[in-house]
C-alpha positions in Angstrom: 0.0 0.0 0.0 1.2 3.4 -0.9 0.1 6.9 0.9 1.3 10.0 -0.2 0.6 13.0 2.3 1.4 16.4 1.0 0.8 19.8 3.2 -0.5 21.5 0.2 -1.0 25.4 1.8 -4.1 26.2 0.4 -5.8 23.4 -2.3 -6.8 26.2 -4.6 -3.0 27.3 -5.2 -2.2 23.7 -6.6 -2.8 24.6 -10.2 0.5 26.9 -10.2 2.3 24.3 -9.4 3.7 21.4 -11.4 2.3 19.2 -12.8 -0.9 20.6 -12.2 -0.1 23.6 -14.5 0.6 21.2 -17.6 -2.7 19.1 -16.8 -5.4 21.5 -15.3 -7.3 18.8 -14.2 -6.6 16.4 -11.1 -7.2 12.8 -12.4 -3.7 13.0 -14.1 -2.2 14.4 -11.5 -3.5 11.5 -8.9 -3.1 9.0 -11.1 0.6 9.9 -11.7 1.0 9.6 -7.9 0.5 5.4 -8.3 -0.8 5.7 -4.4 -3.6 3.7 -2.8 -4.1 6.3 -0.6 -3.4 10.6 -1.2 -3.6 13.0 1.7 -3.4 16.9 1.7 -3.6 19.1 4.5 -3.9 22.4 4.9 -6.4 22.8 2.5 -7.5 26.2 3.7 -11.1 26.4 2.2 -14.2 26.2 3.5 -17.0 24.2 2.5 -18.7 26.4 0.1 -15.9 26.8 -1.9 -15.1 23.0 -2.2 -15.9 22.5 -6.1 -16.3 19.6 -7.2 -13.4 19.1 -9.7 -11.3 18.6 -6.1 -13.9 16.9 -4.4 -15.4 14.5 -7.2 -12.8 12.8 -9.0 -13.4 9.7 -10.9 -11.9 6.5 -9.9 -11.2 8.1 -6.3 -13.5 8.1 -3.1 -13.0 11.8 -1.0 -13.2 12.2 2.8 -12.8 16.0 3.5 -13.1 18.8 6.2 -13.8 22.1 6.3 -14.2 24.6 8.8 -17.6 26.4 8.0 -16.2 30.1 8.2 -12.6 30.7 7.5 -10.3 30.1 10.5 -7.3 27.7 11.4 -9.5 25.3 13.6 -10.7 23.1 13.0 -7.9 22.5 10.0 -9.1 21.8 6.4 -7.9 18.6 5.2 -8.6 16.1 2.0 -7.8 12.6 2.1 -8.5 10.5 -1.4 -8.6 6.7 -1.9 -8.1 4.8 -5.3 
């Protein structure tokens, strides 16, 4: 079994970084990671923000949390299982 954890800063940032910026869509990206098990914290967005390009990606179940105002507590995290 494979788990990558990344402390991403903010999910919403993730597309200037490589190799989101080549891809612009998150399958790829995940896929490319060969993990069983992907984890980001950090996320820094709150729920009504939380599109679903993050949060719905296919081949991948999503467990997430979100404060419901923005704040540091509780902290925002994603964890996504192939």
């Amino acid at each position: 079994m494979r788990v990558v954890t990344w402390n991403v800063n903010g999910i919403r940032s993730l597309q200037s970084y490589h190799p989101w910026n080549a891809s612009k869509s998150f399958k790829p990206v995940l896929d490319s990671f060969n993990a069983d098990i992907i984890c980001f914290q950090e996320t820094k967005i709150t729920r009504d923000r939380f599109s679903t390009d993050i949060c719905l990606v296919d081949g991948y179940d999503a467990y997430a949390t979100q404060p419901q105002a923005w704040c540091y507590w509780p902290p925002a995290s994603a964890v996504l299982c192939a």
